[in-house]
Residue frames as a rotation matrix with the C-alpha (Angstrom) as fourth column:
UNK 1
0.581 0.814 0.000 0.00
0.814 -0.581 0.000 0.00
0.000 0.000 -1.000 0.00
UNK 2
-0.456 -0.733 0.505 1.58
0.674 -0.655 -0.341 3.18
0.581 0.185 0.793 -0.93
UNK 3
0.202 0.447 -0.872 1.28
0.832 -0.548 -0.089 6.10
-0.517 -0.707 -0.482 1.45
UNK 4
-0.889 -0.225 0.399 1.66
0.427 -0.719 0.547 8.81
0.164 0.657 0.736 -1.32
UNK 5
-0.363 0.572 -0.735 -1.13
0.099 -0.761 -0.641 11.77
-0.926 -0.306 0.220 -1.12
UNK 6
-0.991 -0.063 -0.121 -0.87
-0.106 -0.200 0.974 11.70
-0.086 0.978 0.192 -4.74
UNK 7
-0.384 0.897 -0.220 -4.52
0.375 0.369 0.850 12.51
0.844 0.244 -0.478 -5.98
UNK 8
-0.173 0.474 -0.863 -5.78
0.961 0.274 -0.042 13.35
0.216 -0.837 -0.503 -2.95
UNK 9
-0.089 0.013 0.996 -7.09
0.044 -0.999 0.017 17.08
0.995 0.046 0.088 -2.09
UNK 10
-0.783 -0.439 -0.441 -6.39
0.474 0.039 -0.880 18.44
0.403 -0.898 0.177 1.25
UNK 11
0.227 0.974 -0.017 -9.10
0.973 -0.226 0.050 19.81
0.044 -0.028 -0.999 3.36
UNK 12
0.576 0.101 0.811 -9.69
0.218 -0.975 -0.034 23.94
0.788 0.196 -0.584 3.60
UNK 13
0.946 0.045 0.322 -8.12
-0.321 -0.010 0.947 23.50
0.046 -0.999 0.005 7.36
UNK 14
0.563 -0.795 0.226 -5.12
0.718 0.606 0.342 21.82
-0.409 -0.030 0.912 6.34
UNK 15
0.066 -0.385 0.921 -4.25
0.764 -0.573 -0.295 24.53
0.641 0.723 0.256 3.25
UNK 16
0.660 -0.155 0.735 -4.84
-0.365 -0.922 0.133 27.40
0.657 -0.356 -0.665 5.94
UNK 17
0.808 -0.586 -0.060 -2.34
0.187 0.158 0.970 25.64
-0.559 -0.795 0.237 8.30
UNK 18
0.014 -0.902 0.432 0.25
0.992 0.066 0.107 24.90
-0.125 0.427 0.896 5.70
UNK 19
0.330 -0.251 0.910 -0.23
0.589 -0.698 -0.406 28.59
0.737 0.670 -0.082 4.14
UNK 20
0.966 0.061 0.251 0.02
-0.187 -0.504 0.843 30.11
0.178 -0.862 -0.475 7.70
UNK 21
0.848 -0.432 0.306 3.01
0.362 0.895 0.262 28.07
-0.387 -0.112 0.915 7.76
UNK 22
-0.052 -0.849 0.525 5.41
0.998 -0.026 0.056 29.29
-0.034 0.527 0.849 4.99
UNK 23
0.709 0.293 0.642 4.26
0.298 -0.949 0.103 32.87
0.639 0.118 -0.760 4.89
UNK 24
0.974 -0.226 -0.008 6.69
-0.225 -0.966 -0.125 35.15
0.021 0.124 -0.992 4.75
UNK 25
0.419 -0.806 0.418 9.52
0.288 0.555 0.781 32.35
-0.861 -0.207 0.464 4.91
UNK 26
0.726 -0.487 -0.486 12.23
-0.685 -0.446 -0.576 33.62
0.064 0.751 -0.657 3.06
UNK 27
0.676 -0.717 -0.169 15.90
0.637 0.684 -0.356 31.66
0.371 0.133 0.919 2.41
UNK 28
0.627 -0.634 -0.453 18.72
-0.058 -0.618 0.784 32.72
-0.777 -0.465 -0.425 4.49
UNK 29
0.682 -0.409 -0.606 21.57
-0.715 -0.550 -0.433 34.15
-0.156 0.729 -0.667 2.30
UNK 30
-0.454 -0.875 0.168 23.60
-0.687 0.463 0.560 30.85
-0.568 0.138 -0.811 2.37
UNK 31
0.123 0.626 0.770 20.82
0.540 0.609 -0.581 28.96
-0.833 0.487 -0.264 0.87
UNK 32
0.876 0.196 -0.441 20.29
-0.163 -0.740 -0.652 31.63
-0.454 0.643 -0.616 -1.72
UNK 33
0.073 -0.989 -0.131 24.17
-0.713 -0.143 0.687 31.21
-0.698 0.043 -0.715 -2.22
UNK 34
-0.376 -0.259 0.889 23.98
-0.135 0.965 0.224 27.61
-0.916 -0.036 -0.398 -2.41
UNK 35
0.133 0.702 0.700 21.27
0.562 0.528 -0.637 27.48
-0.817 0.478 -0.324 -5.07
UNK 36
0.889 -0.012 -0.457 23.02
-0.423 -0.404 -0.811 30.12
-0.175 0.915 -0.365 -7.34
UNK 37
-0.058 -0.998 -0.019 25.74
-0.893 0.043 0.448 28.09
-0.446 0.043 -0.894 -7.49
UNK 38
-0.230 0.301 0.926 23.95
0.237 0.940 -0.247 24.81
-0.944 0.162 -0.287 -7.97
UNK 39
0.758 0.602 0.249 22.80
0.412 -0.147 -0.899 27.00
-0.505 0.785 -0.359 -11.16
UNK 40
0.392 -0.739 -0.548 26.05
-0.718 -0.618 0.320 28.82
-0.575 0.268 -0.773 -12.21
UNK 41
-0.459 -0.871 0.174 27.06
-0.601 0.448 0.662 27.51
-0.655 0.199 -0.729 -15.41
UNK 42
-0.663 0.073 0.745 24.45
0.434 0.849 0.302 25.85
-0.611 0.523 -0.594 -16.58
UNK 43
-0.630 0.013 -0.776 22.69
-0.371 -0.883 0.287 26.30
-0.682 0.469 0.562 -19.64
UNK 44
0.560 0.812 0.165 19.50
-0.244 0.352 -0.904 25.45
-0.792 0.466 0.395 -22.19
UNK 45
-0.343 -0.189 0.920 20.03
0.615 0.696 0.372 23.07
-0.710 0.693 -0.123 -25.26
UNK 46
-0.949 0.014 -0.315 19.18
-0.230 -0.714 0.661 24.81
-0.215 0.700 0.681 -28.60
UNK 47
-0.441 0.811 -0.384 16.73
0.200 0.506 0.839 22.31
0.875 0.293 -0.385 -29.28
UNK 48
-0.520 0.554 -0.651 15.22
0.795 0.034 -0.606 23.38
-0.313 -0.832 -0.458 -25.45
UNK 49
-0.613 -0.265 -0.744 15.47
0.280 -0.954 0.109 26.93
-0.739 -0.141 0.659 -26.41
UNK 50
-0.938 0.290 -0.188 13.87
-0.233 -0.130 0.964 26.52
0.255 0.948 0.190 -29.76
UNK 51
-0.646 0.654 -0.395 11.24
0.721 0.693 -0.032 24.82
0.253 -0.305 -0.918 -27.60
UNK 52
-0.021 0.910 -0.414 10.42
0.988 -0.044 -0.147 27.23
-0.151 -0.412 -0.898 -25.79
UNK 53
-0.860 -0.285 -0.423 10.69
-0.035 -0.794 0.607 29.88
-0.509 0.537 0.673 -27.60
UNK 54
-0.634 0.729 -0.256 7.66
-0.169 0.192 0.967 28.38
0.754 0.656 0.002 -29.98
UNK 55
-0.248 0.953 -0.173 5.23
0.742 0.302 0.599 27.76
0.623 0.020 -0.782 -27.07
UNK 56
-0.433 -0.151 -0.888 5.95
0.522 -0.846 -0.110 31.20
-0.735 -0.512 0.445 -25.60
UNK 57
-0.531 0.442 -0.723 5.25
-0.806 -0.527 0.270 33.36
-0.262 0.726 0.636 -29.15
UNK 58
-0.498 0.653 0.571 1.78
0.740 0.663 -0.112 32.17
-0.452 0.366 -0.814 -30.28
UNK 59
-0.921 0.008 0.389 0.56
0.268 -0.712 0.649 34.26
0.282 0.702 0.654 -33.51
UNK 60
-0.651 0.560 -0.512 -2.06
0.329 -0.400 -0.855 36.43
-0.684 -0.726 0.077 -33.04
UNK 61
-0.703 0.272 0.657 -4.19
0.497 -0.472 0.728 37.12
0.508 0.839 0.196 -36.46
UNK 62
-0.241 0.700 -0.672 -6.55
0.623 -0.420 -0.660 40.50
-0.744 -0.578 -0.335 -35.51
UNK 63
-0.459 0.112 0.881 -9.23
0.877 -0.103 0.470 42.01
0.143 0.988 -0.051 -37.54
UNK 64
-0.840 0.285 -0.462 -10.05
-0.184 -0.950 -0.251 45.38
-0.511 -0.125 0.850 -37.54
UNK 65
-0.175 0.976 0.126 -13.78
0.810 0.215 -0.545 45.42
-0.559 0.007 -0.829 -37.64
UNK 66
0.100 0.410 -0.906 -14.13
-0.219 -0.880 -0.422 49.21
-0.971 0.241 0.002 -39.10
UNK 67
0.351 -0.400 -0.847 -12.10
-0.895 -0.410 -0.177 48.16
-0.277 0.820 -0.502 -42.27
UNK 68
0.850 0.522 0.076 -11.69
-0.459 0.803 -0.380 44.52
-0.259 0.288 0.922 -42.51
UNK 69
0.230 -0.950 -0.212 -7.75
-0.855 -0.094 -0.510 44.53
0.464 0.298 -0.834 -42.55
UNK 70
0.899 -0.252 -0.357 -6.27
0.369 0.875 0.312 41.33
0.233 -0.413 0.881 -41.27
UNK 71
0.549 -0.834 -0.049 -3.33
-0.625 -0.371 -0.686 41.67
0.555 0.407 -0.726 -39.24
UNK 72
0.811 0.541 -0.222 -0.81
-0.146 0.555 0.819 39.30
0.566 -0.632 0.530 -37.75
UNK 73
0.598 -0.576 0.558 1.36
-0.767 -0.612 0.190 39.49
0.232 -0.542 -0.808 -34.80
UNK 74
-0.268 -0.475 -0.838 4.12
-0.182 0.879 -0.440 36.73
0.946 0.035 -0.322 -33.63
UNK 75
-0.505 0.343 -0.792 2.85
0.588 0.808 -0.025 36.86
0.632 -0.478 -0.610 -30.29
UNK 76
0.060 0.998 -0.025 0.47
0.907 -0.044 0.419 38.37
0.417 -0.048 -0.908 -27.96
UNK 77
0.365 -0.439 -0.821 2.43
0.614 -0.549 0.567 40.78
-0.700 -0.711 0.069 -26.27
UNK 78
-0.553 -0.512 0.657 3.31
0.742 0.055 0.668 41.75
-0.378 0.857 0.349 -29.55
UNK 79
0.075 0.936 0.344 -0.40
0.860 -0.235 0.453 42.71
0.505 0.261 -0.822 -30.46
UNK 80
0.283 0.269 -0.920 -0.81
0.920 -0.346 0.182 44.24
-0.270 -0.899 -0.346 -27.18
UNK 81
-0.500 -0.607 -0.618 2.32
0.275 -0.787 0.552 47.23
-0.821 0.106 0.561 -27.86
UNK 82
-0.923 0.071 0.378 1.04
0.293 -0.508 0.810 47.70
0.250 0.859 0.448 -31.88
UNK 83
-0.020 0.993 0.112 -2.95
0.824 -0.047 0.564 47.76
0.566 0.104 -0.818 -30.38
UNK 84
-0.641 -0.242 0.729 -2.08
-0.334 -0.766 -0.548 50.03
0.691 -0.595 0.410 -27.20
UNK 85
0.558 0.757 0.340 -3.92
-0.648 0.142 0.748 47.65
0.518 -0.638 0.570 -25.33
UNK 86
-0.046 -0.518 0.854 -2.86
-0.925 0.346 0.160 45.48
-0.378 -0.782 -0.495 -22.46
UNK 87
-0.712 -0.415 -0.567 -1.48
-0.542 0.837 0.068 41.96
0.447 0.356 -0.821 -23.12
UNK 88
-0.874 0.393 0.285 -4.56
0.304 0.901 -0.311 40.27
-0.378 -0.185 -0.907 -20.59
UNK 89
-0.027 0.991 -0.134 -7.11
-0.325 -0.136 -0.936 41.75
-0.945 0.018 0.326 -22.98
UNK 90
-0.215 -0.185 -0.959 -5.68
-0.927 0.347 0.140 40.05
0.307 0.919 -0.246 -25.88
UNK 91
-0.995 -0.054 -0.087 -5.95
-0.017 0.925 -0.378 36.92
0.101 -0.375 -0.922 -23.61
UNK 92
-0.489 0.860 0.147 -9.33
0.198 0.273 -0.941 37.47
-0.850 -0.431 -0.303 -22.58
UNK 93
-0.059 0.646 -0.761 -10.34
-0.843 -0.440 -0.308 38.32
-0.534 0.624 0.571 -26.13
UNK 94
-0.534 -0.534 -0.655 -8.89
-0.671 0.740 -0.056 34.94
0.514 0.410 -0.753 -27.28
UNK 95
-0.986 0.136 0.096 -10.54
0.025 0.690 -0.723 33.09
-0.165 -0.710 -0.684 -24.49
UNK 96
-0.005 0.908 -0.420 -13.92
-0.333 -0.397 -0.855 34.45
-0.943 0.136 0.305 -25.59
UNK 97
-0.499 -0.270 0.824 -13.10
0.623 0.549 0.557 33.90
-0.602 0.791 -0.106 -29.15
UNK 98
0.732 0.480 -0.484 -14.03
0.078 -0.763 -0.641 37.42
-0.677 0.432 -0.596 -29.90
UNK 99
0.863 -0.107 0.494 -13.39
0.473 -0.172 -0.864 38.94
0.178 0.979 -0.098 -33.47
């Protein structure tokens, strides 16, 4: 019998202990140390990089409703700067699956 949690949701009582818990716990500066060192040096594959790079920029095609122009952007943040709107109303226009 495995004693894993896995799967299992904790009750509301438990999450406010635990969150009560770590709040405001910070790492002491030798940890902090420890773990930029444990990183120092290392470095992403091209083929990671290329990864994520493509599921980070997703194109954006927007149509301008007055005039019927198609235009498209490499990624949403993209849009966002050429529209002058903010990057989570491109998201929330997407999520809607407005024009």
């Amino acid at each position: 019998m495995s004693t894993t949690r896995k799967g299992l949701k904790q009750s509301k009582e438990v999450r406010e202990k635990i969150r009560i818990k770590v709040k405001g716990h910070k790492h002491s500066i030798e940890t902090l140390l420890k773990m930029s060192a444990a990183k120092l040096g290392s470095k992403y594959s091209e083929e990671t990089r290329q990864k994520m790079s493509t599921k980070k920029n997703k194109a954006v095609i927007v149509t301008d409703l007055h005039t019927n122009i198609i235009k498209e952007y490499i990624s949403q943040k993209m849009a966002a700067f050429a529209l002058g709107i903010g990057v989570v109303t491109i998201r929330k226009y997407i999520y809607l699956g407005k024009p």
